[in-house]
N, C-alpha and C positions, 0 to 999 in steps of 0.2 A: 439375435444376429442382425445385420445391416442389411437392408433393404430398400433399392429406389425401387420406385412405382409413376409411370407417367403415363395421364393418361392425356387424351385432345379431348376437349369437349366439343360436344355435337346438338343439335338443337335440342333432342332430348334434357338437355341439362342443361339450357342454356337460362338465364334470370334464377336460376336458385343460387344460393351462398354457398361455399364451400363447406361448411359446415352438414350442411342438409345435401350436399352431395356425398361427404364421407360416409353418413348416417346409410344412405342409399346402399351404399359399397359396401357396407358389412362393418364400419370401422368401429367400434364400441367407445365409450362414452371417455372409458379412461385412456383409450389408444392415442383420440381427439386431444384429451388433457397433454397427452405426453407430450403430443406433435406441439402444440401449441406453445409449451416449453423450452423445446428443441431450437438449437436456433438451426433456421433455414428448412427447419420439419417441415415446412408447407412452401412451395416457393411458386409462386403464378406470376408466368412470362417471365421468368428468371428473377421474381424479387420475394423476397423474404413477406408475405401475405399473413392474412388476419383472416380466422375463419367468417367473418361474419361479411367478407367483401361478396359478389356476387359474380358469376359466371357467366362469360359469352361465348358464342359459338368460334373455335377456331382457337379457345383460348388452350393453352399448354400449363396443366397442374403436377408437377412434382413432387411428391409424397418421400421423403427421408426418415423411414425406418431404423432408429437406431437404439442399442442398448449398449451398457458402460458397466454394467453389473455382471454377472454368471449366476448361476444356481445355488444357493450359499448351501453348504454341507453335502454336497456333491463332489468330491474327492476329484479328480484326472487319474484315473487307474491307469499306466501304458499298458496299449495291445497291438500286436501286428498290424501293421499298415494294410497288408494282403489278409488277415484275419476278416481286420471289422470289413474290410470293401467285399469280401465275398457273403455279407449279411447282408449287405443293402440289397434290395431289391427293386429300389428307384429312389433315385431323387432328383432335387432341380430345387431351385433359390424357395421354395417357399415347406416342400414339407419333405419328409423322409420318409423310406418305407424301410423295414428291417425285418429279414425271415430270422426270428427268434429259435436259436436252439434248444431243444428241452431243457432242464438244468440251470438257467439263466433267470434270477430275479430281474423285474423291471425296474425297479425301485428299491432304494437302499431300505434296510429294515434291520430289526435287530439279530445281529450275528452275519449279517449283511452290507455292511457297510462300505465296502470298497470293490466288488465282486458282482455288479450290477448293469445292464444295459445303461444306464443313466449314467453312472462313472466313467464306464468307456466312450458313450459320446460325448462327454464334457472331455474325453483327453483326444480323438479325433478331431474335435473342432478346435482345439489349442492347436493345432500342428495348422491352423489359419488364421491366423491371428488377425489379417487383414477383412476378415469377415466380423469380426467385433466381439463383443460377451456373447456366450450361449446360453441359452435357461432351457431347460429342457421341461418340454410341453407333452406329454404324452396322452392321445386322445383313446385310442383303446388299451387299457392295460389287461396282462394277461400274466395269468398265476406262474410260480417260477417254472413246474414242470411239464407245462402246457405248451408245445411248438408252434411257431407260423408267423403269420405275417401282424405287425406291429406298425401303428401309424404315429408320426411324430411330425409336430407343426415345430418349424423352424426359426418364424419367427412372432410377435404378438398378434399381427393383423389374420396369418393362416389360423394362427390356436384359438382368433374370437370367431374367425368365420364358421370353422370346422368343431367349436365349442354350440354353438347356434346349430346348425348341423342335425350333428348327433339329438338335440334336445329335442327336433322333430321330426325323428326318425327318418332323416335323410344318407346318412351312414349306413351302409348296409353289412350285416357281418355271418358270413356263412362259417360252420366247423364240421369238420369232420369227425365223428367221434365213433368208437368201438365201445358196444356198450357187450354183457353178460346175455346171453337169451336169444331168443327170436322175438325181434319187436315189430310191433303191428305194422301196416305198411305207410302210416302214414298220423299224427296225429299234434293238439296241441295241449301241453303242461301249463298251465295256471295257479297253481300251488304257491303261496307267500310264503318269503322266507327271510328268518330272521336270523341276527346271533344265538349258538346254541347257549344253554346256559350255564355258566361255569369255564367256557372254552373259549380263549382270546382268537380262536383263527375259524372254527370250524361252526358250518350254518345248520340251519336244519327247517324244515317247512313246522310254521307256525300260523295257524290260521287265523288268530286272535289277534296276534299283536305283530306277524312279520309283514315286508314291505309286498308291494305287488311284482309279480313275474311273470314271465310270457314267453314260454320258449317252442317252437314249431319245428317237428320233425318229420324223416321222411329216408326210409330202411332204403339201401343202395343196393344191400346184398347180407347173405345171413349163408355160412359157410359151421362146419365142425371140424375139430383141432382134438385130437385123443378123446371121442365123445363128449367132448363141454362144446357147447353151441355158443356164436358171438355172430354179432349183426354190425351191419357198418351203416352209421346212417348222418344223413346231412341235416344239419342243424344251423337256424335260425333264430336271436333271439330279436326281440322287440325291448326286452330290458338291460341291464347291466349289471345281475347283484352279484356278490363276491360267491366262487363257486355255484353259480346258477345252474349251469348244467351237469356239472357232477351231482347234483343235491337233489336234483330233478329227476334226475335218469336213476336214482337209486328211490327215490319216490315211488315209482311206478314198477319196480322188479327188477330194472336192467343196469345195475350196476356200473360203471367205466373199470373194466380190469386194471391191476395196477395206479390206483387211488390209496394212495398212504392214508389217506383219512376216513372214506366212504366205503373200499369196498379194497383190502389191502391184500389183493393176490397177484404177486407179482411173477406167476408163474410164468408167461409168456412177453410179459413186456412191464420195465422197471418205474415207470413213470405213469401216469393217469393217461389212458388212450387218448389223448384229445389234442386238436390239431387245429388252428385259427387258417382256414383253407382259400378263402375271400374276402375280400373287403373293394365293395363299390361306395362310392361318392362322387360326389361335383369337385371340380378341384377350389381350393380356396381363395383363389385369386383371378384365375382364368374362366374361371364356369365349365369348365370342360368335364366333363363325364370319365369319370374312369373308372376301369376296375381291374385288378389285381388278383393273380391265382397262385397259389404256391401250392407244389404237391409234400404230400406227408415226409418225412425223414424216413427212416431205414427200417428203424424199430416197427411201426407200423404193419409193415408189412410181414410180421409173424404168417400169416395169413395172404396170401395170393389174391388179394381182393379183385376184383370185377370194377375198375371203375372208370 
């Protein structure tokens, strides 16, 4: 999408080139390429600029964010105007936030391919045409029947800042999750996990050969439902592997009710208990500190939870 950015230089920045002040600013290497292509992508004191000129105090740097392409095989699904607006959960020119329904792939996939978070904002942002191509940048992805909150960079400068980010655990991402049991009151999963074998979707802890994981928990409340016990507990990870916490939590005893793959009782509730409930970070352009709370969806609440 389109994006000016202007900033004043100030003595802090004042004798370095534009170049090494993008650098500064989060701008990644190909971003720089692009600008530099772009005509007017870089304009200092209103004139079409060369990253390699150099910066005075007082001087005005206008940055022209532009893209001309879309997401290639990302369909424009239509969906109610009032539908997707009541998903957002924030936005502003540089990223989006989206409370993700249970039920909803993030990503087109096979048997998936027009029926997607990604489809519908590629057909949301077509009804703004004067904001330019969309590509759709998704920085936490979350499994299709997993609820909450989902972060989306708007355009290339938020998706390298908020790419940077995440990579040094600057992102912070809390869930909510209903596990099977009464779970301890507090503890941390380090268990590696890899592709199971044989099985295109579903993981499994492998000590020899899976990737590293780190998920931190912490019991909220632990209630019973026709004599079967269930705990609610807040979850933290440090990694990002494909079902981490469903694989984790069935590691240790505690199953997520309603896990079509892991643990498939969907007596009380039809989808995998789990809830994307937080998301803190800096913002990617401003520095500003934020954080985001969305509480659970309906189904959840089987249970009268305490929270």
């Amino acid at each position: 999408m389109n994006r000016t950015i202007t900033y004043s230089i100030t003595e802090e920045y004042a004798g370095m080139t534009i170049s090494h002040f993008l650098k500064e600013k989060g701008y990644s290497h190909p971003i720089v390429v692009h600008l530099k292509k772009t005509e007017n992508g870089i304009l200092l004191n209103g004139a079409w600029a060369y990253v390699n000129q150099v910066l005075s105090v007082n001087d005005t740097l206008v940055i022209n964010l532009s893209e001309t392409q879309s997401s290639e095989n990302i369909f424009p699904t239509p969906i109610a105007m009032d539908t997707f607006q009541k998903m957002i959960a924030y936005e502003d020119e540089d990223i989006l936030l989206i409370n993700k329904p249970a039920g909803l792939p993030v990503h087109p996939s096979m048997g998936h391919y027009e029926d997607t978070l990604a489809n519908y904002c590629a057909y949301y942002y077509s009804c703004f045409p004067q904001n330019g191509a969309f590509v759709f940048r998704c920085v936490n992805r979350l499994d299709r029947d997993t609820s909450g909150l989902v972060l989306i960079a708007k355009n290339m400068l938020s998706s390298a800042r908020l790419s940077m980010s995440q990579l040094s655990h600057g992102i912070k991402r809390t869930y909510l999750a209903i596990v099977t049991g009464k779970l301890p009151d507090q503890g941390t999963i380090t268990f590696p996990i890899a592709r199971k074998k044989g099985s295109v979707i579903e993981r499994c802890i492998d000590l020899e050969h899976g990737e590293s994981a780190i998920t931190h928990y912490q019991r909220l409340d632990c209630q019973t439902v026709d004599s079967h016990m269930f705990s609610l507990a807040k979850i933290q990870l440090e990694t990002g592997r494909t079902h981490q916490i469903r694989v984790h939590m069935q590691a240790i005893g505690h199953p997520l009710p309603g896990d079509f793959l892991y643990n498939p009782d969907v007596t009380y509730i039809k989808r995998q208990a789990l809830h994307s409930y937080c998301l803190s970070f800096t913002h990617p352009v401003t520095n500003t500190p934020l954080e985001f709370t969305q509480k659970p969806p309906e189904d959840f609440f089987f249970i009268p939870w305490r929270l």
